[in-house]
C-alpha positions as CSV (number, residue, x, y, z in Angstrom):
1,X,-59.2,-46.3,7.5
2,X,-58.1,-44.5,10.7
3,X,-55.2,-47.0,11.6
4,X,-54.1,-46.8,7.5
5,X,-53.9,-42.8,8.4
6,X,-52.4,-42.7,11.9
7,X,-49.5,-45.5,10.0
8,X,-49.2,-42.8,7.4
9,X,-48.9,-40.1,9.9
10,X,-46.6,-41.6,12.0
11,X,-44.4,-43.0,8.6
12,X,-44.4,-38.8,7.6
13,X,-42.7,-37.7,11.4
14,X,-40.1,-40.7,11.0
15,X,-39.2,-39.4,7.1
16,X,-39.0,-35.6,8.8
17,X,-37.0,-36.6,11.8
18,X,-34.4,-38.7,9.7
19,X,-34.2,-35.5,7.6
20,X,-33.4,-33.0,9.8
21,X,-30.6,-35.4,11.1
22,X,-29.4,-35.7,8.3
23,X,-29.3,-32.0,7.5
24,X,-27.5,-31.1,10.8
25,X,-25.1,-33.9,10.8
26,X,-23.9,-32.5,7.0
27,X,-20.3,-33.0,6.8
28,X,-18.6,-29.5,6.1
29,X,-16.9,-30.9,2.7
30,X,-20.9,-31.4,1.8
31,X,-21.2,-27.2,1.8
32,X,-21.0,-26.0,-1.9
33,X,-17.7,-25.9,-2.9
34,X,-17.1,-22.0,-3.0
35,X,-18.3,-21.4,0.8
36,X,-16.2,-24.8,1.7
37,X,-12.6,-22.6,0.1
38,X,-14.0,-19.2,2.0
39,X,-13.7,-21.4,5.0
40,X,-10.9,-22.7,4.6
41,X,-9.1,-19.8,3.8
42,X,-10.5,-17.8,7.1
43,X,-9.0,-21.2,8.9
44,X,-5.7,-20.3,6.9
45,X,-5.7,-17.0,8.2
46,X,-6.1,-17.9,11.8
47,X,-2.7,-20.1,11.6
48,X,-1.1,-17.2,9.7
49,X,-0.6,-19.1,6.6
50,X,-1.5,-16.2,4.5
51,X,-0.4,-18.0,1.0
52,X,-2.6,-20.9,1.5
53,X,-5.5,-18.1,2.2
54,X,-4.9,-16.4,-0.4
55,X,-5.0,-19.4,-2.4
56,X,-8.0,-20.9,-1.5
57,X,-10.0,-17.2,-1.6
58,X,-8.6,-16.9,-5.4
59,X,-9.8,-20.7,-5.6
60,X,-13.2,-19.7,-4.6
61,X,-14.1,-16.8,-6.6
62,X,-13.1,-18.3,-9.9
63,X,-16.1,-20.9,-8.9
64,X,-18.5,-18.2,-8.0
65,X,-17.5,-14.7,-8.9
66,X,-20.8,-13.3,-6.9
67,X,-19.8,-15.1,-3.3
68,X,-19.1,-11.4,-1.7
69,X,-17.7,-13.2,1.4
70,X,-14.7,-14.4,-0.8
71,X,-14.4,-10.7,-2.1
72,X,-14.3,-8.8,1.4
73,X,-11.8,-11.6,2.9
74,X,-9.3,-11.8,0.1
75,X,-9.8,-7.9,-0.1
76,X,-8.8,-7.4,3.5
77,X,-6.2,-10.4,3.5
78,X,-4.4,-8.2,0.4
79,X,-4.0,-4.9,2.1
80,X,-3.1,-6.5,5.7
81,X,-0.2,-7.5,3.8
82,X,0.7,-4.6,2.3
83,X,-0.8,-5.0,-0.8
84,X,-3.2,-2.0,-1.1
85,X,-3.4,-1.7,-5.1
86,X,-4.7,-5.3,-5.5
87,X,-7.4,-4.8,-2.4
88,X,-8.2,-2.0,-4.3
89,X,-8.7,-4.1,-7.4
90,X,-10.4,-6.5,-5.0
91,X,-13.2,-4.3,-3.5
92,X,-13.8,-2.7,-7.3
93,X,-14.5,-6.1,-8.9
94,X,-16.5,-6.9,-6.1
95,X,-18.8,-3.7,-6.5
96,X,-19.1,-4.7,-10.6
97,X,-20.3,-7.7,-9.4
98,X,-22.4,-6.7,-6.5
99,X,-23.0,-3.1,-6.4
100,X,-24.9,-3.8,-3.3
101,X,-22.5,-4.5,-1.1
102,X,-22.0,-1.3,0.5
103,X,-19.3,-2.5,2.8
104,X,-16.6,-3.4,0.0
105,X,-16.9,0.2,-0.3
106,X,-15.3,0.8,2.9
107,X,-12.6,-2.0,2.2
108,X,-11.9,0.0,-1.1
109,X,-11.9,3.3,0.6
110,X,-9.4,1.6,3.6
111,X,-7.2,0.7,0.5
112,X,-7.3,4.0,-1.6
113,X,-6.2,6.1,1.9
114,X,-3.2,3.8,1.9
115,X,-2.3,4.5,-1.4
116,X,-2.7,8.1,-0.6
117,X,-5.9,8.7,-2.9
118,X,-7.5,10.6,-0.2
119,X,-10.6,12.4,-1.9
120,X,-11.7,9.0,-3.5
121,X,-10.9,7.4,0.0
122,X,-13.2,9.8,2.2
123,X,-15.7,9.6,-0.8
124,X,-16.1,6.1,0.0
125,X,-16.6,5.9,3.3
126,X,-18.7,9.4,3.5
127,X,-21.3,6.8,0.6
128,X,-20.6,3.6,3.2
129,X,-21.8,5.8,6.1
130,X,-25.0,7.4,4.8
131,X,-25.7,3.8,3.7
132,X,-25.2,2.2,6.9
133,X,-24.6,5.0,9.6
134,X,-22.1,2.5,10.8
135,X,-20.9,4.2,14.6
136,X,-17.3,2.2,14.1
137,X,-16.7,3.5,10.0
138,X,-18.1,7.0,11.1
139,X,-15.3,7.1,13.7
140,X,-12.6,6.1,11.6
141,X,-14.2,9.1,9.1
142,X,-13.2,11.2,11.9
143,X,-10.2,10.9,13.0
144,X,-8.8,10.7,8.6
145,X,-10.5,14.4,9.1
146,X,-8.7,15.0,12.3
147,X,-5.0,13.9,11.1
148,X,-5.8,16.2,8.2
149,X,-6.2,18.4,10.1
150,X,-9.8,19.6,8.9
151,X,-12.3,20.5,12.1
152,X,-14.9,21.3,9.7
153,X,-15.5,18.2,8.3
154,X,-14.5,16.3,11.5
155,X,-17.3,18.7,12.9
156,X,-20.0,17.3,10.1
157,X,-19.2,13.3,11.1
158,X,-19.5,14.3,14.8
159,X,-23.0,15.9,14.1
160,X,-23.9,12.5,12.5
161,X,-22.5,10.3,15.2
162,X,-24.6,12.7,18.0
163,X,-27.6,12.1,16.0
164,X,-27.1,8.7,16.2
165,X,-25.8,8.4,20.1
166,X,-29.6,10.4,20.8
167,X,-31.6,7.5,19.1
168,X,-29.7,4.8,21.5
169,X,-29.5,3.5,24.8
170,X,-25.7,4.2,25.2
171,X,-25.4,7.0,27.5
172,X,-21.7,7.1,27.8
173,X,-21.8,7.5,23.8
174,X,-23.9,10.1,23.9
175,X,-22.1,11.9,25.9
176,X,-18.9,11.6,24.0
177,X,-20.9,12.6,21.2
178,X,-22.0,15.6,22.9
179,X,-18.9,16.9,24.4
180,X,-16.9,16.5,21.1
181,X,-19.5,18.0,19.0
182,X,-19.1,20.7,22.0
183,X,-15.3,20.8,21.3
184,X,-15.1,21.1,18.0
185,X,-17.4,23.8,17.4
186,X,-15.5,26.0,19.7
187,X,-12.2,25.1,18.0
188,X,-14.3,25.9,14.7
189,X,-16.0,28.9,16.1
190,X,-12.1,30.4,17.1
191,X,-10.0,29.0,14.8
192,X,-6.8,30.9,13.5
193,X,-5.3,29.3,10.3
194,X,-2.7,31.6,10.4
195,X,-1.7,30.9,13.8
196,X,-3.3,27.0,14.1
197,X,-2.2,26.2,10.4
198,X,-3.4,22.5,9.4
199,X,-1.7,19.0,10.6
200,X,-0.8,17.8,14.0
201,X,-1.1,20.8,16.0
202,X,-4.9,21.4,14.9
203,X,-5.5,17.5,14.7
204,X,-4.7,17.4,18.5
205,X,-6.7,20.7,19.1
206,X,-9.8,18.7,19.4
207,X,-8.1,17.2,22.8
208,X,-7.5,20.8,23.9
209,X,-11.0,22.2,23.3
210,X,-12.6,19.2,25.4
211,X,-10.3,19.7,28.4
212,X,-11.0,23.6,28.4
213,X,-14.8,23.2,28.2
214,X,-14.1,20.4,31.2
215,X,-13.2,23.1,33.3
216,X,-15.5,25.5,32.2
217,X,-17.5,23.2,33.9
């Protein structure tokens, strides 16, 4: 009975181990055939054969319209190229389909900016970043305040990023966090806008404000 068990043991390990080499050793044209045309439209993009990419992202969704990576790349393909109405139309489908997926949110707000639909644009990433708090979208929030030329709100993201800089281990974010927070409140605290009206000249106030307060200290 024991040597029947241990052969039956040892006939279990050799059906697991030729498994798992099989499952490693899985030939990429194996992968379902969605994720196989994602990847080959990223490998597209790397040799700057955009059409193909396109192509094969196209290819993909019409075999599985829920596969969000095929959304997000052909979204960001479309409005690298210059194409910022159909990654808007891109990053919109996606969301019917997946209204979880917070980060075709900022791909459509990306593409609304560049059409110039600015409210909708900053409404989408102000969503994507209380979603995420993502440091890098919060940023880019930020400066689309500061070429508008509004310190307020550029004020509001900087309060978020601080609040974020003080839960991590990055000191020389913190402090960037700190000293532009710093900046922009005393450019908000003094502000003219008769004599500071909005654009460039208050956009680039923000520089002005830190180097004052530098050597204040």
């Amino acid at each position: 009975m024991a040597r029947e068990l241990n052969r039956r043991a040892a006939s279990a390990v050799t059906s697991l181990l030729a498994l798992a080499s099989l499952v490693t050793t899985t030939p990429a044209h194996a992968l379902p055939a969605a994720e196989e045309l994602v990847r080959e439209a990223r490998v597209h993009e790397s040799a700057h054969e955009d059409d193909l990419a396109l192509r094969r992202y196209a290819e993909a969704l019409t075999l599985d319209p829920t596969l969000a990576d095929a959304y997000l790349g052909l979204g960001a393909l479309r409005l690298r190229l210059g194409d910022a109405r159909e990654s808007e139309r891109v990053f919109q489908t996606a969301l019917s389909h997946l209204p979880g997926l917070s980060v075709a949110r900022l791909g459509r707000g990306r593409a609304r900016r560049a059409l110039g639909a600015t409210s909708d644009a900053e409404a989408d990433l102000e969503t994507y970043t209380t979603e995420t708090e993502d440091e890098q979208a919060l940023r880019e929030l930020g400066r689309w305040y500061a070429e508008e030329g509004r310190p307020l709100a550029q004020l509001a993201v900087w309060r978020r990023l601080l609040r974020l800089a003080e839960r991590g281990a990055n000191a020389a974010f913190r402090k960037e966090a700190r000293l532009t927070v710093h900046a922009l409140e005393f450019i908000v605290a003094t502000a003219d806008p008769v004599r500071e009206p909005a654009g460039g000249a208050q956009a680039s106030s923000v520089r002005r404000g830190m180097a004052r307060m530098e050597k204040r200290r």
